[in-house]
N, C-alpha and C positions, 0 to 999 in steps of 0.2 A: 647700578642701584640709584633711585631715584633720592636726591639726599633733599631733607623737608629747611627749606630757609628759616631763619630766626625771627622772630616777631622784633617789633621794631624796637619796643623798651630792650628786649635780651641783646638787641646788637649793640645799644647804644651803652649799655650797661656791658659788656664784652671791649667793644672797644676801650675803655676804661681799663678794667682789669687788664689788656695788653701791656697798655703802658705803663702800668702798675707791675707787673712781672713779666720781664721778658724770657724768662725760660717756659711760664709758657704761652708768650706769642711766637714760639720757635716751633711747639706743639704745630702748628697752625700750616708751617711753614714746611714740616716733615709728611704730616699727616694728609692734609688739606681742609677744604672745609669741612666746620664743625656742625654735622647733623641736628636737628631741630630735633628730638624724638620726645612724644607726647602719650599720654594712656588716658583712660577713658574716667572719669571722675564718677566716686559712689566706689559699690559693691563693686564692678568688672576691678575698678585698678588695684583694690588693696587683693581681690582675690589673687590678680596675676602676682602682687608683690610676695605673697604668701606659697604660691606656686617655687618661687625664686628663691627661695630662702635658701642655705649653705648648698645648692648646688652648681652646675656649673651653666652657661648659658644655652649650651646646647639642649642641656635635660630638660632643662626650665624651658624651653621652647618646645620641645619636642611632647612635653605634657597639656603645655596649653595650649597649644592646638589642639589636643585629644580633648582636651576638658572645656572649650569655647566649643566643642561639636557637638555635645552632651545636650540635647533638650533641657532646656532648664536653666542650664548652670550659671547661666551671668544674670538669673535674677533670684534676690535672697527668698523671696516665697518658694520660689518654684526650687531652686539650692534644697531648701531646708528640708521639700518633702520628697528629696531623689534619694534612694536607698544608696548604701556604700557602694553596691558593688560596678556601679558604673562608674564610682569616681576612683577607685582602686582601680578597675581595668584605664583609667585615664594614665596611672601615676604618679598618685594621690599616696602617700605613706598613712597610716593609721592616723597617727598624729597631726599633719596638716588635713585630715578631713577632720578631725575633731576641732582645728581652730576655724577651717573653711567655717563649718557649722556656727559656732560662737559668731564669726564675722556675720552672717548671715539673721542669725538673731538678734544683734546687736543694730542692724536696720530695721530690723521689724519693728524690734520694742522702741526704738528711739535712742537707745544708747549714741550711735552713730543717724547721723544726718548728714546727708550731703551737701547742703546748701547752707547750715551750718555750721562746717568746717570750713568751706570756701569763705565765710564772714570773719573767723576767727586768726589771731596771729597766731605764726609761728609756734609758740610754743605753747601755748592752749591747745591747737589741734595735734599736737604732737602728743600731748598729755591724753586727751579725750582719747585718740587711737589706741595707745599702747595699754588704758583701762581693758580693753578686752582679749579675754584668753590669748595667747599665742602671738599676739603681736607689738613686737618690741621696739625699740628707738628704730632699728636700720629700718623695719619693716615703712613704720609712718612717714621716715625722713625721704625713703624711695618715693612712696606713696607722692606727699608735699613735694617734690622735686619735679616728680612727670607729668604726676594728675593736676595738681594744682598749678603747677607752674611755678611756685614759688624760687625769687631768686638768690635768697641768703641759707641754705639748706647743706646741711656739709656731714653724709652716710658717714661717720670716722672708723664704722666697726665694718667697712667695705674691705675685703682684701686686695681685692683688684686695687683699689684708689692708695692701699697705706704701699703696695708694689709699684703702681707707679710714681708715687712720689719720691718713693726711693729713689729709683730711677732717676727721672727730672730733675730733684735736685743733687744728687752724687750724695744719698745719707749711707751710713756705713752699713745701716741694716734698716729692715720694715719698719716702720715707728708704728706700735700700738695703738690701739684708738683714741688712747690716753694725748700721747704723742702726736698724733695724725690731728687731732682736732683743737691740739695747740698750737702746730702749722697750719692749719686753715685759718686760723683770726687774720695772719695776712692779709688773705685775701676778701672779706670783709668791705664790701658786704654784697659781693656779687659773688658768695662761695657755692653757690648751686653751678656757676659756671666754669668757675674752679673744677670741679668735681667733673663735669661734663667733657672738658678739658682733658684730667685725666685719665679719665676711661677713654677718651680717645685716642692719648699717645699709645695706652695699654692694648690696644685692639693693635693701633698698629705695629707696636713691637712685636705683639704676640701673636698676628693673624687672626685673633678671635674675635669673631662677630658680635655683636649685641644682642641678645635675649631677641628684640625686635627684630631684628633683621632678619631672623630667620623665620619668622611667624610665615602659615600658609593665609595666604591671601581669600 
């Protein structure tokens, strides 16, 4: 697998974070290097984020691909006037087409702007996102993490990341998001890399691939 190198701010802001916690520059050292993975900014990334929501990464792969084949679908005009039944045969649940939908309108009307999230901080654009139907903190914070690049971002309602933290650092049980994102200030203010970190140890403990990784080319 072709693994994507880190942009020059994310290495140098990584290196940092190593020697700032070395359990996980140990990550690094188990796992190998740590994949650059990037999504597409606007409408395509919060749809894929929305695709992703409490399922597992294979489903979530295995739909969008179905749903990036669909005429139409990665843009909010053309989204909004595709009848359900092509985004249900994708594996679309009633419900995430109803929020796909909202996303979709919320570019049209202006609620959402692409070029006006990329301006905005942190936590503006995290606010402005999760204003429309169906998409919550983890959704936007995905979203700010891959699309934007942003590098102080920390999912806390991610399962995968409150399991490997457990993990990593020897906690007695998963810490809640509560918990999880009061262990993240650590790593502050490079905690999108934290976070990328570990999902990483989590694939490798667990063999399981990234959402991305499995996408058809």
């Amino acid at each position: 697998m072709h693994i994507p190198p880190l942009p020059l701010p994310a290495q140098r802001a990584l290196d940092l974070l190593l020697l700032q916690d070395p359990d996980l520059a140990g990550v690094l050292e188990r796992a190998g290097p740590l994949p650059w993975r990037s999504r597409t900014p606007g409408f395509p990334g919060l749809l894929q984020a929305i695709v992703a929501q409490l399922i597992s990464n294979a489903a979530a792969s295995a739909i969008w691909n179905r749903l990036r084949a669909v005429p139409g679908a990665l843009d909010p005009v053309t989204f909004l006037a595709l009848p359900d039944e092509p985004l249900r045969a994708a594996g679309l649940s009633r419900p995430k087409v109803a929020h796909a939908r909202a996303l979709a309108t919320a570019f049209i009307d202006g609620t959402l702007d692409n070029d006006a999230l990329a301006r905005m901080d942190d936590a503006d654009a995290i606010r402005t996102i999760v204003s429309v139907r169906g998409l919550g903190p983890w959704t936007a914070e995905v979203y700010l993490l891959f699309a934007l690049g942003r590098l102080d971002i920390f999912p806390a309602g991610d399962v995968a990341l409150a399991a490997a933290a457990a993990d990593l650092k020897q906690l007695p049980e998963r810490p809640n998001p509560t918990a999880l994102r009061h262990l993240s200030e650590m790593w502050r203010p490079h905690r999108s890399l934290a976070a990328r970190l570990l999902w990483h140890h989590w694939r490798h403990m667990t063999g399981r691939p990234a959402m991305d990784d499995l996408q058809v080319v």
